[in-house]
C-alpha positions in Angstrom: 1.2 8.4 -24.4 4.9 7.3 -23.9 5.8 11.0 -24.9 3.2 12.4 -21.5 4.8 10.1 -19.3 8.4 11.3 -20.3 7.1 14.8 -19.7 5.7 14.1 -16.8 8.2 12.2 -15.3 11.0 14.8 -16.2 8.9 17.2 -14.2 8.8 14.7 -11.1 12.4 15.1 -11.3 12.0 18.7 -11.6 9.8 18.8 -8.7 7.3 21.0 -10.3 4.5 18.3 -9.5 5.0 18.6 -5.4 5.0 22.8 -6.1 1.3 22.1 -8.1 0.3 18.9 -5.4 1.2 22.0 -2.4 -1.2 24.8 -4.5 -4.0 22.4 -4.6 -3.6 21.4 -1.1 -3.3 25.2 0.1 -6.8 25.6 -2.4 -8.6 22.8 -0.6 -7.8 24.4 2.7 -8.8 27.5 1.6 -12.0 26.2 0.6 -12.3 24.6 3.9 -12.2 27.5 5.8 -14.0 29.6 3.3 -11.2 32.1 2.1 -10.2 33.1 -0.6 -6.0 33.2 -1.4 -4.7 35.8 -4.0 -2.7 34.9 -7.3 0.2 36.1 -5.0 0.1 33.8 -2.5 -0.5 30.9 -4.6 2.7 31.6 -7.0 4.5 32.4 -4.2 3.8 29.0 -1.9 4.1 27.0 -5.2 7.7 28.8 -5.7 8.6 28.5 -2.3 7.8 24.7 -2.4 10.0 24.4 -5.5 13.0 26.0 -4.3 12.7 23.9 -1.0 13.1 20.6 -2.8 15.3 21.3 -5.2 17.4 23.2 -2.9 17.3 19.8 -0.7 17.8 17.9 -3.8 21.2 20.1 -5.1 22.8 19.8 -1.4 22.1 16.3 -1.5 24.0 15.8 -5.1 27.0 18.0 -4.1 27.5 15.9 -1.2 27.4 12.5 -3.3 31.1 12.3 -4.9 30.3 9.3 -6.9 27.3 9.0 -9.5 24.3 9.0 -7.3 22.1 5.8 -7.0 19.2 7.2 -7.2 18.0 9.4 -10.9 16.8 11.8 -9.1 20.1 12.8 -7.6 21.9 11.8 -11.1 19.6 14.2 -12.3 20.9 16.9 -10.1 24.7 15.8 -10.3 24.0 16.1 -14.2 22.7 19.6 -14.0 24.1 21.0 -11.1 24.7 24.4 -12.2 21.4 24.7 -14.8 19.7 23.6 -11.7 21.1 26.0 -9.0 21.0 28.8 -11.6 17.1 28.5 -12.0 17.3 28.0 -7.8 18.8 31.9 -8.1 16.3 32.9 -10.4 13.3 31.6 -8.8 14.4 32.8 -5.5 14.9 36.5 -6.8 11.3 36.2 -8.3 9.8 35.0 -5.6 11.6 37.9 -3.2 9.4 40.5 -5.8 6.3 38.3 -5.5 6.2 38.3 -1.5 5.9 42.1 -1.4 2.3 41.8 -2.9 0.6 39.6 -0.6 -1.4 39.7 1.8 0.4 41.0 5.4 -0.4 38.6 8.0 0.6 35.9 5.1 4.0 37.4 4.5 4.5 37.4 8.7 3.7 34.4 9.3 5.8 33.0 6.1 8.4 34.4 7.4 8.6 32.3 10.5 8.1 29.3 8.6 11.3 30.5 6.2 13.2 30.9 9.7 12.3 27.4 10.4 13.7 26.3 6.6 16.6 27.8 7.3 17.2 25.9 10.4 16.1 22.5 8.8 19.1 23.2 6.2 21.6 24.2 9.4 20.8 21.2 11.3 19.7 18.6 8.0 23.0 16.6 8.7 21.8 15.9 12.3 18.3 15.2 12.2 18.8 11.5 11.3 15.6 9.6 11.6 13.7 12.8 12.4 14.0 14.2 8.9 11.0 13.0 7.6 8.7 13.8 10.4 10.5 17.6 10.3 9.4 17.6 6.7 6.1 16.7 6.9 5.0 19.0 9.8 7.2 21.3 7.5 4.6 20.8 4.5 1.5 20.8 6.4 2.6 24.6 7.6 3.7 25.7 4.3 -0.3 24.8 2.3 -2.8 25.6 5.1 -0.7 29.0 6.2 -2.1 30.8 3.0 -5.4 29.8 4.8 -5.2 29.9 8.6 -3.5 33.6 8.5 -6.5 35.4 7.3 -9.3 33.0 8.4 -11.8 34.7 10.5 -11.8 32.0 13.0 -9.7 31.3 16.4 -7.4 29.1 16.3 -9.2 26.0 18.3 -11.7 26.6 15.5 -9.5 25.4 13.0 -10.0 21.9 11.0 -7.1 20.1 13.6 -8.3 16.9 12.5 -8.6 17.1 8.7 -5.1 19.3 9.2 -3.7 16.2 11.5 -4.9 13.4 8.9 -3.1 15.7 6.2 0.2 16.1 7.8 0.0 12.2 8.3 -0.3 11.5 4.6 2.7 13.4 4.4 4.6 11.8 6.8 3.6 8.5 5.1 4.9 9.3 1.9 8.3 10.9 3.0 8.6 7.3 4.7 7.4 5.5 2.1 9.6 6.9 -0.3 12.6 6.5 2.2 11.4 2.9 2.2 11.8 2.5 -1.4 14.7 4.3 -1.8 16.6 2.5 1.5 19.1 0.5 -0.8 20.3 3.4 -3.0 20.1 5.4 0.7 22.8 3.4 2.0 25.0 3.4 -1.5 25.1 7.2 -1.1 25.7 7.4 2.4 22.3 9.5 3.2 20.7 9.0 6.5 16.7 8.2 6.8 14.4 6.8 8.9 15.0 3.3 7.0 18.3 3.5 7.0 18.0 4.0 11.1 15.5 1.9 11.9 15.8 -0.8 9.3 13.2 -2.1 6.6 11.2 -4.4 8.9 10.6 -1.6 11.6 9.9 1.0 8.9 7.5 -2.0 7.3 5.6 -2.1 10.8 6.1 1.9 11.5 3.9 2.3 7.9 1.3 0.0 8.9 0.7 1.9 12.2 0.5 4.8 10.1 -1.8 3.7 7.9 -4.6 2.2 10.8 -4.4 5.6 12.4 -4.9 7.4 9.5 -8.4 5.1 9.0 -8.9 5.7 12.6 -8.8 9.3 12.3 -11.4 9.2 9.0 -13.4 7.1 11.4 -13.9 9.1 14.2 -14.2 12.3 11.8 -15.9 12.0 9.3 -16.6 15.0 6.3 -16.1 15.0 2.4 -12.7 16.2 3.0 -11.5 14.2 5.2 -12.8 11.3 3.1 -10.8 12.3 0.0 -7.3 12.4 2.3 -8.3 8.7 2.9 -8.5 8.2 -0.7 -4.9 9.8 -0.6 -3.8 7.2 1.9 -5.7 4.7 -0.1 -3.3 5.5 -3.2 0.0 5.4 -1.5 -0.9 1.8 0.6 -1.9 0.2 -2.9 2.1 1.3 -3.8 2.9 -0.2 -0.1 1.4 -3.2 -1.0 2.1 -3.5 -4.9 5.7 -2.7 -4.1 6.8 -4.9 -6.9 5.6 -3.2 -9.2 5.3 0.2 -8.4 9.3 -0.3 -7.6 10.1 -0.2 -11.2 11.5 2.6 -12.8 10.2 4.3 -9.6 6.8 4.3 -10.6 6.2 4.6 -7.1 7.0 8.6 -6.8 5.4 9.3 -9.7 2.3 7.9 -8.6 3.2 9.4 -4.7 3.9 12.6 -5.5 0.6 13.0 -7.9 -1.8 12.4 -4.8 -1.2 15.4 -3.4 -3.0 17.0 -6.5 -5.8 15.0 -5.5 -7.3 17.4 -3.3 -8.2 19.7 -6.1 -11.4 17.2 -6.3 -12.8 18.8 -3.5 -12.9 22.4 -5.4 -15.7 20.6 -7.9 -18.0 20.2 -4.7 
């Protein structure tokens, strides 16, 4: 058991769960609005997702001179170049990959690539914003596979479920900023905690978490229902922050519930 968890938390730091959590995301949205997404695309998004955050993750070490507060960051000081070697490679696969899918998908990935790109120009300045950039950021990236070759108009799409997503999101980029505020402010990086302070951030979570219900409430489906169960997850870590605060038990557990989704493929 001890030897899964080491595994599994080495690939946390890896990010490979957030690439799998984004491909079963992009699968639920896809069954959502009946369509089916190639091998292709899925490889591709869950590469794409990869070299995002660890990309993020390696500009973040290189700009901490001292040993990073935070393990994850160690982690990337420790193995800079291993790390930014694999970047090379995965972005070189993933340039051959592209080529094969789908037309419209490739289009509009580009424009969300464009938009990357700009989040890494401008990361220094977004401040407080970074989060909310992120997590709109996400939401694009898993239900593009989807709403590019759906055969429905766009004001047929599922806003609501793809609102109540984006929101769970945006709760656990804050959420983990919460957590992670201390060792933040050690390393001189800039989130919406660090802006705003705990007690704000403390309230800001709370609203998120009643609009999320209100949403669910005022929407109801099976899907919907299982992003709540998402949300449900991430406020028992809110509220059991204790606990879940150790060892950073907290992203582990975070990260995972965007895997959750895949439920709704048994159904």
């Amino acid at each position: 058991m001890q030897q899964l968890v080491k595994l599994y938390r080495l690939l946390n730091l890896l990010s490979v769960d957030v690439a799998a959590g984004a491909v079963c995301s992009a699968l639920f949205f896809a069954r959502i609005l009946n369509v089916h997404i190639l091998p292709y695309g899925l490889v591709a998004l869950g590469l794409s997702v990869w070299i995002i955050y660890t990309a993020d993750h390696l500009l973040d070490a290189y700009k901490i001179k001292a040993p990073a507060a935070t393990e994850r960051h160690r982690f990337h000081q420790k193995h800079f170049r291993l790390l930014a070697l694999l970047l090379l490679i995965a972005v070189s696969i993933n340039g051959i990959i592209i080529l094969y899918i789908r037309h419209t998908v490739f289009v509009a990935g580009l424009y969300v690539g464009g938009t990357v790109s700009i989040y890494f120009l401008i990361n220094r300045y977004l401040k407080f914003l970074k989060e909310f950039f992120i997590a709109i950021v996400y939401t694009i990236g898993v239900i593009l596979p989807s709403v590019s070759v759906a055969a429905l108009p766009a004001k047929e799409w599922p806003w609501m479920t793809i609102a109540q997503f984006c929101l769970t999101a945006l709760i656990n980029l804050i959420l983990f900023s919460w957590f992670d505020h201390e060792r933040d402010k050690q390393d001189n990086n800039i989130s919406f905690v660090t802006i705003l302070g705990e007690k704000t951030t403390r309230i800001f979570i709370w609203i998120l978490f009643g609009l999320a219900i209100f949403i669910t409430g005022i929407h109801i489906s099976l899907a919907d229902i299982i992003i709540l169960l998402m949300n449900v997850v991430l406020l028992i870590i809110f509220v059991a922050s204790r606990y879940f605060a150790i060892s950073d038990r907290f992203r582990l557990v975070g990260d995972f519930v965007f895997v959750m989704p895949a439920i709704y493929l048994f159904f």
